[in-house]
LUMKE-507271 format. One record per residue (C-alpha): residue in three letters; chain; x, y, z. Coordinates in steps of 0.02 Angstrom, whole numbers. Example, Ala and Ser with C-alpha at 12.3 -4.5 7.8 and 13.67 -1.06 7.14 Angstrom:
BEGIN
<aa:ALA&ch:A&xx:615&yy:-225&zz:390>
<aa:SER&ch:A&xx:684&yy:-53&zz:357>
REM end
This chain:
BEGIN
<aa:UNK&ch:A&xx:6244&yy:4748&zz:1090>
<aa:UNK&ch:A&xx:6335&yy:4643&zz:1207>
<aa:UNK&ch:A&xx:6262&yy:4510&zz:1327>
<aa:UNK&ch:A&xx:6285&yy:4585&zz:1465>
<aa:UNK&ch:A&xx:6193&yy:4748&zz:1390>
<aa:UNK&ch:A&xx:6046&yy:4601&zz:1322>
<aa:UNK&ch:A&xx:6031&yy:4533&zz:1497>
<aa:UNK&ch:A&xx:5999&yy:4710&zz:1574>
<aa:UNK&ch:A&xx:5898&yy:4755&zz:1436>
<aa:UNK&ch:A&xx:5769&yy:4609&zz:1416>
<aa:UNK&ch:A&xx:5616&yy:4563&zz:1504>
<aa:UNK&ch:A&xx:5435&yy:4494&zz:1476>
<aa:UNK&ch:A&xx:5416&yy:4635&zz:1312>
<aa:UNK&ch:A&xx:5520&yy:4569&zz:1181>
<aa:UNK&ch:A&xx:5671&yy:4658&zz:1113>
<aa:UNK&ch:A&xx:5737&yy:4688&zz:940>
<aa:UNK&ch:A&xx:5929&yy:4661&zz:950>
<aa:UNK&ch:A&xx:6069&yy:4578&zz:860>
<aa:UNK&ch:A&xx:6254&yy:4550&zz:966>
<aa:UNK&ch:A&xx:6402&yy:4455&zz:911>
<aa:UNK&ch:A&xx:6443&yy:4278&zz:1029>
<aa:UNK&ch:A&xx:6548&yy:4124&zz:996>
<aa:UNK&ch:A&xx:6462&yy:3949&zz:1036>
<aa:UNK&ch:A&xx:6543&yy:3874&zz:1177>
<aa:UNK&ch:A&xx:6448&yy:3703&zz:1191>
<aa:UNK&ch:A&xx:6316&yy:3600&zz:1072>
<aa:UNK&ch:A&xx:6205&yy:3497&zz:1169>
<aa:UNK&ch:A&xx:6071&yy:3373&zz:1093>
<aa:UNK&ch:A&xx:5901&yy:3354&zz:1203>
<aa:UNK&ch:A&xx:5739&yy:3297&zz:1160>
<aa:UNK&ch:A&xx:5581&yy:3335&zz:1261>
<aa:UNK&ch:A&xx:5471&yy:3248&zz:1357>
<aa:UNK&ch:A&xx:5367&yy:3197&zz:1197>
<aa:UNK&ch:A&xx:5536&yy:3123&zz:1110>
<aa:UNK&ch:A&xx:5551&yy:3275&zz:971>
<aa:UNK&ch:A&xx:5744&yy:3336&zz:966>
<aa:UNK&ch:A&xx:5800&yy:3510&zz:1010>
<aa:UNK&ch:A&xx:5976&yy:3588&zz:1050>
<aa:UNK&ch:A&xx:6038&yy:3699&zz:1184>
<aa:UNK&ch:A&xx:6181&yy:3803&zz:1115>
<aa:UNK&ch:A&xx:6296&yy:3891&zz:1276>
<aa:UNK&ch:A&xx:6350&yy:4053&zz:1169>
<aa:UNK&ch:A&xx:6481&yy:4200&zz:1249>
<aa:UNK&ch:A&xx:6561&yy:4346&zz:1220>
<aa:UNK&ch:A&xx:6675&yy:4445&zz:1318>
<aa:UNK&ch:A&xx:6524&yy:4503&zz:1445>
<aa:UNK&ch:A&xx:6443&yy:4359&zz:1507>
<aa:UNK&ch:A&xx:6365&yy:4187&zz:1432>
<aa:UNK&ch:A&xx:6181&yy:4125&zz:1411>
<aa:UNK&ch:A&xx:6110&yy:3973&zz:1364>
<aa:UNK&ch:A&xx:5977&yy:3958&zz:1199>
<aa:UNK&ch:A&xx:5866&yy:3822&zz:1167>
<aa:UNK&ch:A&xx:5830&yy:3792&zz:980>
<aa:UNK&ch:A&xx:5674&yy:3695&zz:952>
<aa:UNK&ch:A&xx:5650&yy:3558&zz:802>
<aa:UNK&ch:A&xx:5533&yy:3682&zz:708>
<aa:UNK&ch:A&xx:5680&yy:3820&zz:709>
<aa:UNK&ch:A&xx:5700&yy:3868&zz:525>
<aa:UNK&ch:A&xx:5880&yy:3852&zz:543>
<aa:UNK&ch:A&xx:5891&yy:3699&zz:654>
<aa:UNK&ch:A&xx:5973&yy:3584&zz:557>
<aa:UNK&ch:A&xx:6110&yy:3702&zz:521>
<aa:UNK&ch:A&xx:6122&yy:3728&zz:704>
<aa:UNK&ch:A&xx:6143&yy:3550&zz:714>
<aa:UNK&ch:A&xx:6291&yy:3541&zz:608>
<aa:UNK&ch:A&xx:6372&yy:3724&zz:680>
<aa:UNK&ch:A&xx:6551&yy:3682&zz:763>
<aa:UNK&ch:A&xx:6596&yy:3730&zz:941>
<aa:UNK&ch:A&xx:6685&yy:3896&zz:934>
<aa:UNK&ch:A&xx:6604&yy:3965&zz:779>
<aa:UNK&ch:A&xx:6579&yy:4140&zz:792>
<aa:UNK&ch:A&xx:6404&yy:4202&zz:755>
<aa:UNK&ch:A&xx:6287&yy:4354&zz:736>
<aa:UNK&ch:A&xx:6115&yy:4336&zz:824>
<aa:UNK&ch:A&xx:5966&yy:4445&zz:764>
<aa:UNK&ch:A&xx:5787&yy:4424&zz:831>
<aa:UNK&ch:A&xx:5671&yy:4482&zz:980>
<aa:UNK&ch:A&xx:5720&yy:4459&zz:1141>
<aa:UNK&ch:A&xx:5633&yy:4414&zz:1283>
<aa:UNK&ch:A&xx:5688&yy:4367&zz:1468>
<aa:UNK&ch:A&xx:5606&yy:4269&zz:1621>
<aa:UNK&ch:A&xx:5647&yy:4148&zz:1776>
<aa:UNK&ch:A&xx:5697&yy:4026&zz:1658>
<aa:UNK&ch:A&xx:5820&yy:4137&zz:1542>
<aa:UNK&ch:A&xx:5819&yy:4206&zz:1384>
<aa:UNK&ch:A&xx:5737&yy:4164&zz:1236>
<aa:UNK&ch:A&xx:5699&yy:4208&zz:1055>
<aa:UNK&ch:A&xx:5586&yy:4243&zz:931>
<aa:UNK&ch:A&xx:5601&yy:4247&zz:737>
<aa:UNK&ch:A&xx:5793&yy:4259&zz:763>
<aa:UNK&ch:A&xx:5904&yy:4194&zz:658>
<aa:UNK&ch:A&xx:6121&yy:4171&zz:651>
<aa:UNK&ch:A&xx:6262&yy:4183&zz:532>
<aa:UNK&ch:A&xx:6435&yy:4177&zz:546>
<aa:UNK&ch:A&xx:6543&yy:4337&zz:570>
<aa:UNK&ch:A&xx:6671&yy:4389&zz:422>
<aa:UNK&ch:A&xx:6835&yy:4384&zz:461>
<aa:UNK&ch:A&xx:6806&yy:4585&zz:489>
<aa:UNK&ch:A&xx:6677&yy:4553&zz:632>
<aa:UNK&ch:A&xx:6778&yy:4397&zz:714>
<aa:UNK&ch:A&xx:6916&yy:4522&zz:727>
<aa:UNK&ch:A&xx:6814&yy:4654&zz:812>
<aa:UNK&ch:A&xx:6708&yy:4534&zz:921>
<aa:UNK&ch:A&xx:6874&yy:4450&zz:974>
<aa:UNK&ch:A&xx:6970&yy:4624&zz:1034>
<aa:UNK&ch:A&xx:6792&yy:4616&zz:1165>
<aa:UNK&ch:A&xx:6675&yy:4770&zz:1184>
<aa:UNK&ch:A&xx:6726&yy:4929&zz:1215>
<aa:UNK&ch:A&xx:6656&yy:4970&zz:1372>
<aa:UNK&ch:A&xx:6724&yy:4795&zz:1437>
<aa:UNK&ch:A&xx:6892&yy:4838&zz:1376>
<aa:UNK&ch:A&xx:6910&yy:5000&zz:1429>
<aa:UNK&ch:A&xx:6840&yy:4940&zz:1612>
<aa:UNK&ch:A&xx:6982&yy:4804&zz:1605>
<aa:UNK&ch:A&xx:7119&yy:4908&zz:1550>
<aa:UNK&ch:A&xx:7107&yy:5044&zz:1668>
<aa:UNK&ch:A&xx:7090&yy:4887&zz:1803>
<aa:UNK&ch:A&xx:7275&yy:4825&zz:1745>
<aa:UNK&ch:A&xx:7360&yy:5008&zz:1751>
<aa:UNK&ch:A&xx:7290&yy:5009&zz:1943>
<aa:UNK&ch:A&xx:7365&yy:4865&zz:1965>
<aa:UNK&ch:A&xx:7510&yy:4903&zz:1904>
<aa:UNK&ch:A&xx:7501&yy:5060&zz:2004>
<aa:UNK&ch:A&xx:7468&yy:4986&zz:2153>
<aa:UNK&ch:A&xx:7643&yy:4833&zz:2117>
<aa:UNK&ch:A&xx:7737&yy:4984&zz:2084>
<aa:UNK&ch:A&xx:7717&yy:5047&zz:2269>
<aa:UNK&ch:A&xx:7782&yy:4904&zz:2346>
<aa:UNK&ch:A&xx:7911&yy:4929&zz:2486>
<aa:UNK&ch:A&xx:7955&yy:4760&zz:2535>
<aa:UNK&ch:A&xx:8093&yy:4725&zz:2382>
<aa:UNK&ch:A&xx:8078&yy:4536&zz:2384>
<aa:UNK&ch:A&xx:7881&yy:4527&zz:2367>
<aa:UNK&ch:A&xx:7900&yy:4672&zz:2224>
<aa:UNK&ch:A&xx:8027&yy:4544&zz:2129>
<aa:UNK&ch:A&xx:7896&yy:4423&zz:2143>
<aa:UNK&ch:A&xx:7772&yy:4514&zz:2080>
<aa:UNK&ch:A&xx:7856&yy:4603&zz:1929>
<aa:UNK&ch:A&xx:7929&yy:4418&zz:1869>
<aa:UNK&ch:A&xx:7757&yy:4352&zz:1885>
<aa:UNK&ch:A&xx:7685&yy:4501&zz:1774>
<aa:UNK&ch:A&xx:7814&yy:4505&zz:1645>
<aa:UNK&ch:A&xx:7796&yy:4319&zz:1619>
<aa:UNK&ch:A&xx:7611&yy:4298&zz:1649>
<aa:UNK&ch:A&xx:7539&yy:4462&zz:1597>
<aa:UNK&ch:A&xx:7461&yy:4410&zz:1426>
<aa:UNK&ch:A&xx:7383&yy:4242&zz:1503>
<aa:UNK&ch:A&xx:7315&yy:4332&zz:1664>
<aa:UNK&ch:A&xx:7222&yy:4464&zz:1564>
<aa:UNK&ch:A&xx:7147&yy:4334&zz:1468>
<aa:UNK&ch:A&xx:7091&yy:4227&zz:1610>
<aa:UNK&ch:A&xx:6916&yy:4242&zz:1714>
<aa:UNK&ch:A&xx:6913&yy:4239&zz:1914>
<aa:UNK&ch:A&xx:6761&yy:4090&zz:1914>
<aa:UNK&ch:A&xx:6678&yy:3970&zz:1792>
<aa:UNK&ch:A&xx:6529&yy:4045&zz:1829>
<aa:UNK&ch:A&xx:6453&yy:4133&zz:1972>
<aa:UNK&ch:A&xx:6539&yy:4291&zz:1983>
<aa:UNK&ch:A&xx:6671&yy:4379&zz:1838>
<aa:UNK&ch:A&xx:6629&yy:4247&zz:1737>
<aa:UNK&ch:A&xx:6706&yy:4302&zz:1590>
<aa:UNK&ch:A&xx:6860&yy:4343&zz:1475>
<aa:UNK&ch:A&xx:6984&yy:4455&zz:1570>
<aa:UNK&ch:A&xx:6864&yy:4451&zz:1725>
<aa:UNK&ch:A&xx:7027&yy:4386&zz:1856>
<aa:UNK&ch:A&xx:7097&yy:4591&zz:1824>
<aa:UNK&ch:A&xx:6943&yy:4659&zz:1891>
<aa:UNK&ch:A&xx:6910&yy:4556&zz:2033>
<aa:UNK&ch:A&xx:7088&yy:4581&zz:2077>
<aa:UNK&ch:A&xx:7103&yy:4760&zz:2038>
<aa:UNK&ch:A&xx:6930&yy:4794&zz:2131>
<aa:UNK&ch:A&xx:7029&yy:4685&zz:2283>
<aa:UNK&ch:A&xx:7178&yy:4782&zz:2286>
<aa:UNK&ch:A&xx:7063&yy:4950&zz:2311>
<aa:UNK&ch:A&xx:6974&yy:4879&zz:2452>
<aa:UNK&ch:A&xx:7138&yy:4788&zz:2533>
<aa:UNK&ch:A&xx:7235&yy:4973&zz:2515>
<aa:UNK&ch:A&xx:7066&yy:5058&zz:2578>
<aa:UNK&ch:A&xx:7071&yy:4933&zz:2732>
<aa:UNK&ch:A&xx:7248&yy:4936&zz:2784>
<aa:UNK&ch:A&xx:7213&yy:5132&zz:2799>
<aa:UNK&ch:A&xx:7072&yy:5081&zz:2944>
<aa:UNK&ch:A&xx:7215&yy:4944&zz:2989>
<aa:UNK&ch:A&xx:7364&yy:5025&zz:2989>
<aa:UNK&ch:A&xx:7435&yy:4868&zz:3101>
<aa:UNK&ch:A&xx:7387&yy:4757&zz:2921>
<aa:UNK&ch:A&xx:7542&yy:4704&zz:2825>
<aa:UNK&ch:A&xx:7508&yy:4818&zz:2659>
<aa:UNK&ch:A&xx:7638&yy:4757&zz:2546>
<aa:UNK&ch:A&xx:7602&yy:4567&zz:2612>
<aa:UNK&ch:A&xx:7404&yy:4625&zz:2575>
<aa:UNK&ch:A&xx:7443&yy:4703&zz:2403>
<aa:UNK&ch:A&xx:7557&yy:4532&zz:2362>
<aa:UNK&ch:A&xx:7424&yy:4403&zz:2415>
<aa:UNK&ch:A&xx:7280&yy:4489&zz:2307>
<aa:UNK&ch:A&xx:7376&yy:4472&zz:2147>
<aa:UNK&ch:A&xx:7431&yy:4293&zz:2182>
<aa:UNK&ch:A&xx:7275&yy:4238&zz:2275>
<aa:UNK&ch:A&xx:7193&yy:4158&zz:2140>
<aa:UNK&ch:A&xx:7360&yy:4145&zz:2039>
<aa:UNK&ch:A&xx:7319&yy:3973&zz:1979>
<aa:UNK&ch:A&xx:7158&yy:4016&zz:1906>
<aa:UNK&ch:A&xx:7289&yy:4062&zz:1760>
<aa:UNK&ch:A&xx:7269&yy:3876&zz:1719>
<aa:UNK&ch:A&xx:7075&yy:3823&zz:1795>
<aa:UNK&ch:A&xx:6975&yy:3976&zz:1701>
<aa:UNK&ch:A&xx:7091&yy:4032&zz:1570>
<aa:UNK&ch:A&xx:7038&yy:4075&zz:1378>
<aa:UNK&ch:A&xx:7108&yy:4014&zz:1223>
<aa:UNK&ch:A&xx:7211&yy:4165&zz:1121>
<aa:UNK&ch:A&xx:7054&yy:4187&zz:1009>
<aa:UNK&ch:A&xx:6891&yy:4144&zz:1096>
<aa:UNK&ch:A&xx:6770&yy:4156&zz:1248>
<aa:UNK&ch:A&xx:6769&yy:3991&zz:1308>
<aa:UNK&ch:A&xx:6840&yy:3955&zz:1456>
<aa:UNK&ch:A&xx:6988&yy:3796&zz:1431>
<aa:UNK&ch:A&xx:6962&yy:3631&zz:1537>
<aa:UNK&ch:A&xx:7166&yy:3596&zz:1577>
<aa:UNK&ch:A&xx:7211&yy:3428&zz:1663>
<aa:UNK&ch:A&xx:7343&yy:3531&zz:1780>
<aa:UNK&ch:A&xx:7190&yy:3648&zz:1841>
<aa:UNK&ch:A&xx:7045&yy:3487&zz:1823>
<aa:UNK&ch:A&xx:7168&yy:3376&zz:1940>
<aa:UNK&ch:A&xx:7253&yy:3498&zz:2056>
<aa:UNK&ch:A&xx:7148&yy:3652&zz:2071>
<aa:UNK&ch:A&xx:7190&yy:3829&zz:2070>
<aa:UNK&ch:A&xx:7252&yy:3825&zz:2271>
<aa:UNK&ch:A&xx:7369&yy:3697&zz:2228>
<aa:UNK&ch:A&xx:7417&yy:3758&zz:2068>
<aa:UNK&ch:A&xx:7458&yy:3926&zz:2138>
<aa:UNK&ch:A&xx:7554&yy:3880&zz:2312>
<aa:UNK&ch:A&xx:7679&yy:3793&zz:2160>
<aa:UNK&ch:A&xx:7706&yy:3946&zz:2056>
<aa:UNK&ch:A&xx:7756&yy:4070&zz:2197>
<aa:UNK&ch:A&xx:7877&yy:3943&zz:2280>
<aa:UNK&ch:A&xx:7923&yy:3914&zz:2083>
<aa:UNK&ch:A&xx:7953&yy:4111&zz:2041>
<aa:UNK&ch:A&xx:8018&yy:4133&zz:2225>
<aa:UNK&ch:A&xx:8163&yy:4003&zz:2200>
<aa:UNK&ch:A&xx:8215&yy:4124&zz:2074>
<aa:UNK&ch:A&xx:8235&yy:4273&zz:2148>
<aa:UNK&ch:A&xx:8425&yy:4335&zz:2200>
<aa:UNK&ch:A&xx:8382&yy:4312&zz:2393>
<aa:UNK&ch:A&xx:8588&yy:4312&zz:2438>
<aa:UNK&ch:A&xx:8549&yy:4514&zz:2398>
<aa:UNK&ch:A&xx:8415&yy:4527&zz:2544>
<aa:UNK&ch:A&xx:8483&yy:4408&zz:2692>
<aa:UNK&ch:A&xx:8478&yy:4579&zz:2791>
<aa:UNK&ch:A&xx:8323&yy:4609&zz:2770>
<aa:UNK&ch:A&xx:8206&yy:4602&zz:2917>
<aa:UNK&ch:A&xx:8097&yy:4518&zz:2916>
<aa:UNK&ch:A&xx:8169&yy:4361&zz:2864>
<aa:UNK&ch:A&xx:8156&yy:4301&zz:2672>
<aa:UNK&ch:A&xx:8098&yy:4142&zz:2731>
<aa:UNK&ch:A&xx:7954&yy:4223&zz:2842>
<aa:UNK&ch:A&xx:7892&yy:4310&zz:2694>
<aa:UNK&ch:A&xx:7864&yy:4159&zz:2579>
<aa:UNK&ch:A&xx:7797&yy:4077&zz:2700>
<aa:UNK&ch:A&xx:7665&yy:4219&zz:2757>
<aa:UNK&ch:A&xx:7636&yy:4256&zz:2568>
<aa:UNK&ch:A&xx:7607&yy:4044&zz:2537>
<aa:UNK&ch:A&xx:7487&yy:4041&zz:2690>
<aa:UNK&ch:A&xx:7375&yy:4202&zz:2596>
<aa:UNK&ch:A&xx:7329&yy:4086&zz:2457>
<aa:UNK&ch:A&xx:7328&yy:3933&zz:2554>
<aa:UNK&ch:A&xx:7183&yy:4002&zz:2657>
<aa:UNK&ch:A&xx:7088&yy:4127&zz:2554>
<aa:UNK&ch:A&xx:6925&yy:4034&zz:2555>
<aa:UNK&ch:A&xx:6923&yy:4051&zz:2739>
<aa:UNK&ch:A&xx:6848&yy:3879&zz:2776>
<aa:UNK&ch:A&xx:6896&yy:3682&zz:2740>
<aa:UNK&ch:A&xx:6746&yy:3613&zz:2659>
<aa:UNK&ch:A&xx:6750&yy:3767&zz:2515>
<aa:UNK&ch:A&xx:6949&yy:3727&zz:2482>
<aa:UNK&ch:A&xx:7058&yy:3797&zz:2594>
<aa:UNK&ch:A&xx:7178&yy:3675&zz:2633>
<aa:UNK&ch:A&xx:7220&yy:3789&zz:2792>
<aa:UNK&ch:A&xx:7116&yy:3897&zz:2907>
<aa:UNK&ch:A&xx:7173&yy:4095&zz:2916>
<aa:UNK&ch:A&xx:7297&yy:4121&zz:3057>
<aa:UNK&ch:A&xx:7356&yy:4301&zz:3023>
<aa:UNK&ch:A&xx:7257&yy:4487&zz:3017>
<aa:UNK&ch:A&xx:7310&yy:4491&zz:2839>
<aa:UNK&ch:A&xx:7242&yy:4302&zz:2805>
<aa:UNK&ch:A&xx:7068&yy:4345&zz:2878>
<aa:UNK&ch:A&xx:7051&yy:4519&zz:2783>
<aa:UNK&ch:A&xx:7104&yy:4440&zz:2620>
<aa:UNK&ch:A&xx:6987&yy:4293&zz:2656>
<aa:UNK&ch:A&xx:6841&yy:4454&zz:2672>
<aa:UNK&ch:A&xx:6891&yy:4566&zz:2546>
<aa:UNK&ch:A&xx:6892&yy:4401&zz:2422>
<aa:UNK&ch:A&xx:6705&yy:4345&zz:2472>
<aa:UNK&ch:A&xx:6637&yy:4529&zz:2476>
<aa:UNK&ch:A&xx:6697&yy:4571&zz:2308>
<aa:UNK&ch:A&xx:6622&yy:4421&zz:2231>
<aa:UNK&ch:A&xx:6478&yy:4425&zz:2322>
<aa:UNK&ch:A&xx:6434&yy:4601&zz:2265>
<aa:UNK&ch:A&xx:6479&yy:4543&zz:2105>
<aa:UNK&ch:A&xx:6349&yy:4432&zz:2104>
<aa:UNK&ch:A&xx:6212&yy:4571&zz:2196>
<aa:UNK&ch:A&xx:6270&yy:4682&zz:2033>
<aa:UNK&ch:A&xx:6242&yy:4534&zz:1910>
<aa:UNK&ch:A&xx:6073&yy:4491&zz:1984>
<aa:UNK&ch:A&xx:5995&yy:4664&zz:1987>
<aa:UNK&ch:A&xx:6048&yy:4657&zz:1798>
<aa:UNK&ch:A&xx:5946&yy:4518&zz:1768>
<aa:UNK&ch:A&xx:5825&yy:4454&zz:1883>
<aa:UNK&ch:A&xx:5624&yy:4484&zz:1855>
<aa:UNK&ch:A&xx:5541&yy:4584&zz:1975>
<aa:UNK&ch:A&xx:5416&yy:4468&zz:2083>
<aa:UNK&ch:A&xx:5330&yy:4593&zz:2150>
<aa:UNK&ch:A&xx:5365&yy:4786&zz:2172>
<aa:UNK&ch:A&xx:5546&yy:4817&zz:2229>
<aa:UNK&ch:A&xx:5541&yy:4623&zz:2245>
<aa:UNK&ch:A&xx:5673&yy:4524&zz:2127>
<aa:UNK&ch:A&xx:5673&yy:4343&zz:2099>
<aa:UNK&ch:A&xx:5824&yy:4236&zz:2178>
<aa:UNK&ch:A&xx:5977&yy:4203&zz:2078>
<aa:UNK&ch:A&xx:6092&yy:4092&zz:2155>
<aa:UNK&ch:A&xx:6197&yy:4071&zz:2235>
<aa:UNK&ch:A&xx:6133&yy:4224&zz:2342>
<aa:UNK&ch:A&xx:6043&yy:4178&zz:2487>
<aa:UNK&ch:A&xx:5869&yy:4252&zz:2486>
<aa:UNK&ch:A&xx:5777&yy:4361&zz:2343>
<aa:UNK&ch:A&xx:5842&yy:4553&zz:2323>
<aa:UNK&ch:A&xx:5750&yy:4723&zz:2370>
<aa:UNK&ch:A&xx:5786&yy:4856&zz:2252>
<aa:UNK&ch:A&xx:5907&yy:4951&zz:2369>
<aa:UNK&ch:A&xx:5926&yy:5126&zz:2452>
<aa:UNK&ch:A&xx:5987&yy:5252&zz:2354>
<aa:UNK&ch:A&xx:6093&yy:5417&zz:2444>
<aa:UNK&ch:A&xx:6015&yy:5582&zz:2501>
<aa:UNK&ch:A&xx:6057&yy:5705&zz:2352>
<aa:UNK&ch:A&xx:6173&yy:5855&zz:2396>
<aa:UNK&ch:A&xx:6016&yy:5986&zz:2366>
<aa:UNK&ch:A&xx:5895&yy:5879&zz:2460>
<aa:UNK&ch:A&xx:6001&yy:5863&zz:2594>
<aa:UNK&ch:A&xx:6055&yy:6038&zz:2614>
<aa:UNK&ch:A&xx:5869&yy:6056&zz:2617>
<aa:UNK&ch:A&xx:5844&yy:5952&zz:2756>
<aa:UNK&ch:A&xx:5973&yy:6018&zz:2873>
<aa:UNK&ch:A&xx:5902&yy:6197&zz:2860>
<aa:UNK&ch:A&xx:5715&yy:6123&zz:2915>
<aa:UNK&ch:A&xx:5713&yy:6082&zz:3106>
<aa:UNK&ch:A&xx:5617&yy:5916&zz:3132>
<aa:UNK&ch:A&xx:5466&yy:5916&zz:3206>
<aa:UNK&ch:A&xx:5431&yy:5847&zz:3391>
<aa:UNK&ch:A&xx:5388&yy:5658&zz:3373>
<aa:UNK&ch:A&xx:5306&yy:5540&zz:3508>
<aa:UNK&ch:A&xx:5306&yy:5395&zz:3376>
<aa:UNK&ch:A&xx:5406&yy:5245&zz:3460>
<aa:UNK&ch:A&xx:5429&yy:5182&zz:3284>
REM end
């Protein structure tokens, strides 16, 4: 079982389960009547959740000595509420080198998910017209393909996880495509371009080790940010490119850049969540929306997962959403709607 599969799984009845994670951070509390506990942060290539093991844990003192990074089987009964999940009777070990190699290549369904992600976008780099923002793109891959699929598109929040930057930016490019069809005045290549380097610099701000599921803390990405960090690599990789073979080009080499630099420049759409510029163009604003709805129903799909029910059809708040969910509409089926178009309505004088 993964922990994304746990999280979807659990609730109030416990469940018995074991699943593979690595322990991302240690940290030593005590509560409120001085006795010690810890809080292990523990991952895998699905999602991350936070444990609290109590002083009277029959392993707690190996706990207390386990390394950051260890990779570890958990086995126990599961249970899930507003304040996360929690064990009982469960107990850890530490994989063999057999199970750290498994764990590490991620979960199947994860990998699968991610890899058919990648050949889309590959797909969709290959149907570039503009030949200068194709160069950029295919030196970018072939230099940065190994460290991107590794990397996730947030610390936490929404695709929180190892390799999580290729669906967010897959999942992007579908909806960018899909919208320059409604658009057809939007820039597609430009569009197309700006998702892939949009959050470019995330490469260095929520990238994973080789061999793990923690998520590095780099000075370039701690100081400078992925905005920043990414506006330097294209004009880096863009420097490179044999320009002298495209000064006929319309529209203008230097245009491009620029349009492509402005894209990640203003992608959050507003100053006080990073943008160090406002969107000026039709592709700027739809990037800036296509961005914040992905994550956002990200976070909708994460939250349905595993949030507690309140009350009938009535889920608890997760945030950073901005009100509690309603368990949501689902379509007409084909045979019930067939149905309903062969039976006339009856005559209503309801106003509601």
């Amino acid at each position: 079982m993964s922990i994304s599969e746990l999280l979807s799984s659990t609730n109030e009845t416990p469940l018995e389960a074991s699943f593979f994670a690595q322990l991302q951070k240690r940290t030593e509390k005590e509560t409120k009547g001085g006795k010690p506990y810890l809080e292990w942060d523990i991952a895998d290539a699905t999602g991350a959740i936070t444990l609290k093991i109590w002083n009277n844990h029959p392993q707690f003192h190996s706990a207390a000595d386990t390394a950051p990074d260890a990779l570890l089987q958990f086995s126990g009964q599961w249970t899930q509420n507003q304040y996360g999940v929690d064990g009982k009777g469960w107990k850890f070990r530490l994989l063999t080198e057999d199970e750290k190699s498994e764990f590490l290549a991620g979960d199947p369904v994860t990998r699968e998910k991610q890899n058919s992600d990648w050949a889309d976008i590959v797909d969709f780099l290959s149907q570039l017209a503009d030949p200068r923002l194709k160069a950029l793109c295919d030196v970018f891959v072939e230099q940065f393909e190994e460290r991107f699929r590794r990397t996730a598109a947030a610390r936490k929040n929404h695709h929180a996880r190892r390799g999580g930057l290729v669906e967010h930016v897959a999942q992007m490019m579908r909806s960018a495509n899909a919208i320059c069809g409604v658009y057809p005045y939007l820039n597609r290549d430009l569009m197309i371009a700006g998702v892939l380097f949009h959050d470019c610099g995330k490469l260095w701000e929520n990238t994973y080790p080789e061999a793990g599921f923690t998520q590095l803390h780099l000075m370039h990405g701690e100081m400078l940010g992925h905005i920043p960090l990414g506006l330097e690599l294209v004009n880096k990789l863009w420097r490179d490119l044999p320009l002298e073979n495209w000064r006929e080009i319309e529209p203008a080499s230097e245009d491009v850049r620029l349009h492509l630099l402005h894209l990640i420049a203003s992608h959050h759409g507003q100053y006080d969540f990073g943008s160090p510029t406002l969107p000026r163009t039709p592709e700027a604003h739809a990037l800036h929306y296509v961005d914040n709805l992905d994550a956002k129903l990200e976070m909708v799909k994460d939250a349905y997962a595993t949030a507690n029910e309140s009350a009938p059809g009535i889920f608890e708040r997760k945030f950073p959403l901005p009100a509690p969910l309603v368990t949501p509409l689902p379509p007409v089926a084909d045979a019930q709607a067939d149905e309903i178009e062969e039976t006339p309505a009856p005559p209503s004088n309801e106003l509601f």
